[in-house]
C-alpha positions in Angstrom: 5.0 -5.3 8.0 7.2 -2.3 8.8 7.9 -1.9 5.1 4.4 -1.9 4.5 2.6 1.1 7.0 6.2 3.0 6.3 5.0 2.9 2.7 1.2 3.2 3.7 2.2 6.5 5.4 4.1 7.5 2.7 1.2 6.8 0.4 -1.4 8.9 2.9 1.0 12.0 3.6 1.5 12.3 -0.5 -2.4 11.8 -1.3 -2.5 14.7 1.6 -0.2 17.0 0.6 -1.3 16.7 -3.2 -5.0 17.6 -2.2 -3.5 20.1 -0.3 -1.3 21.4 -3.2 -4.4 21.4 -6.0 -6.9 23.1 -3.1 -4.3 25.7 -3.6 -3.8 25.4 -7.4 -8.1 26.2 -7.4 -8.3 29.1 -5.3 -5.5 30.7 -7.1 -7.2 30.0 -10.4 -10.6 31.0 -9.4 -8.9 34.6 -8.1 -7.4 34.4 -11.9 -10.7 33.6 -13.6 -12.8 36.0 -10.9 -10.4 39.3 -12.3 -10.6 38.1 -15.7 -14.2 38.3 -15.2 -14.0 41.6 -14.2 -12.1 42.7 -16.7 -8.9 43.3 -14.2 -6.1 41.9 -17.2 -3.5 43.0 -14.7 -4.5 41.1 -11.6 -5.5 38.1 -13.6 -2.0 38.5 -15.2 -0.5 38.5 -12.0 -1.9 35.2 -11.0 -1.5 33.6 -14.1 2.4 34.1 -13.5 2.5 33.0 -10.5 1.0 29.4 -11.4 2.7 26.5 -10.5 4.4 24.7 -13.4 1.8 21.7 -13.4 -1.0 24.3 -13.1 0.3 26.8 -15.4 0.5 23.8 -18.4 -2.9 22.9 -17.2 -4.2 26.3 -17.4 -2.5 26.7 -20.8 -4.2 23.7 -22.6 -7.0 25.2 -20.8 -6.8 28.5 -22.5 -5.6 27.0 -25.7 -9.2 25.6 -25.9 -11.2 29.1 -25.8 -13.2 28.1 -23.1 -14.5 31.8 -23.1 -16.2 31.2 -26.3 -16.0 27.6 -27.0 -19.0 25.2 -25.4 -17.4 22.2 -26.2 -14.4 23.0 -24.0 -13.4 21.8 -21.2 -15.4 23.1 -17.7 -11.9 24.1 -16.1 -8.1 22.8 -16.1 -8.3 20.5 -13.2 -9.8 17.6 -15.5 -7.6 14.8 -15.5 -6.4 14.8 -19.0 -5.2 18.6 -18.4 -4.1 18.6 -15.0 -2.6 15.6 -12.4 -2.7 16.0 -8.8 0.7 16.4 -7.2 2.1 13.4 -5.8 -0.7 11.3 -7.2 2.3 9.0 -9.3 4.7 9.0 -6.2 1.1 7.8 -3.8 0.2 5.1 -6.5 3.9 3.8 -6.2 3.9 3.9 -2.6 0.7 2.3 -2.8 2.1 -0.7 -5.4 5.2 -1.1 -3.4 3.1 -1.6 -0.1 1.1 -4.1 -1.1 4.1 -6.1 -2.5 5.7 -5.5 1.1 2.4 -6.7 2.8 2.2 -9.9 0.3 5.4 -10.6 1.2 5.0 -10.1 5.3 1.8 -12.3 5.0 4.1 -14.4 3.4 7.1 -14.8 5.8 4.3 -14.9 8.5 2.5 -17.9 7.2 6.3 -19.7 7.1 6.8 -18.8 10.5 3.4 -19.9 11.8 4.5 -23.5 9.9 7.7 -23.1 12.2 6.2 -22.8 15.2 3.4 -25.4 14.6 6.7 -28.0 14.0 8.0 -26.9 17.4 4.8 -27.6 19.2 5.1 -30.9 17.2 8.4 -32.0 18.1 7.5 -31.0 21.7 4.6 -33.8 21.4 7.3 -35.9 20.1 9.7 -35.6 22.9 6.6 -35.3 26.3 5.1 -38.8 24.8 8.9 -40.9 24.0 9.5 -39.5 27.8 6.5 -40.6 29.0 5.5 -44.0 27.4 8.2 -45.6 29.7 6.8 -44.4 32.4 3.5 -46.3 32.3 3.0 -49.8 33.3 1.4 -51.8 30.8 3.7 -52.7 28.0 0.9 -51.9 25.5 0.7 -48.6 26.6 4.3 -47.7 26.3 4.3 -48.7 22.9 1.3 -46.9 21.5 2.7 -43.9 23.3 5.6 -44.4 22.0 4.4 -45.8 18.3 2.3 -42.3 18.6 5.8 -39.8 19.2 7.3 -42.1 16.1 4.5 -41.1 13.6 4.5 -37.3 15.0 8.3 -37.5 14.4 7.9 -38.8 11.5 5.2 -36.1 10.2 7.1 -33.3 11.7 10.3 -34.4 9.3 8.4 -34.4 6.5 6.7 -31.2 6.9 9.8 -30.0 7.7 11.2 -31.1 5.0 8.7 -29.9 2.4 8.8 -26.2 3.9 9.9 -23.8 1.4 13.6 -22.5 1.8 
């Protein structure tokens, strides 16, 4: 279980930081698109080389599409087929992995839970051998003690049958 909210917080901190990451990637782009609008090449130009590899490829494809003066193009580079969130394939692993770590802790939990039930069992076993001679009617001993043979004996095989 560990495993798993290590990997969960992974998971959240890279969903965060990638959100974070293309809020940033946006703004910069719409301060590109806003002095390409107004006809500022330089300033636009200035943005535009300071993109981030994943956005500049996006913004590239973008371009390559004439969205100026094609309708058909895409509305802007963030669509998924153009541009990927940071950290969205390192999040979905993180993701994958915890889940495999939380199957795995319910897992070893439900083994340990058969464990301790056993215990309890063999507890029965031993409080009703003890006690059945200490009762007075000899038919009472031995259903007490005919009743800590079949616990025994279920404990065993449930014992036996647990996996290894």
């Amino acid at each position: 279980m560990n495993e798993f909210n290590t990997l969960e917080r992974r998971a959240a901190l890279l969903t965060m930081q990638g959100t974070q990451q293309a809020t940033i990637h946006a703004g910069m782009f719409m301060q590109a698109l806003a002095a390409h609008q107004a006809g500022n090449d330089k300033l636009a130009n200035f943005y535009v080389e300071r993109f981030p590899p994943e956005l500049r490829k996006a913004y590239d494809a973008w371009m390559a599409q004439k969205p100026f003066e094609n309708p058909n193009a895409d509305p802007h580079p963030f669509v998924p087929k153009l541009y990927v969130t940071p950290g969205t394939r390192e999040a979905a692993e993180a993701t994958a992995k915890a889940a495999d770590s939380q199957q795995e802790a319910r897992k070893a939990g439900n083994i340990s839970g058969q464990y301790l039930a056993n215990t309890v069992l063999f507890a029965t076993v031993l409080f009703f051998a003890s006690a059945s001679g200490k009762f007075e009617q000899r038919r009472v001993r031995v259903v007490a003690f005919a009743f800590a043979v079949a616990v025994f004996v279920f404990a065993v095989v449930r014992t036996l049958m647990f996996p290894r």
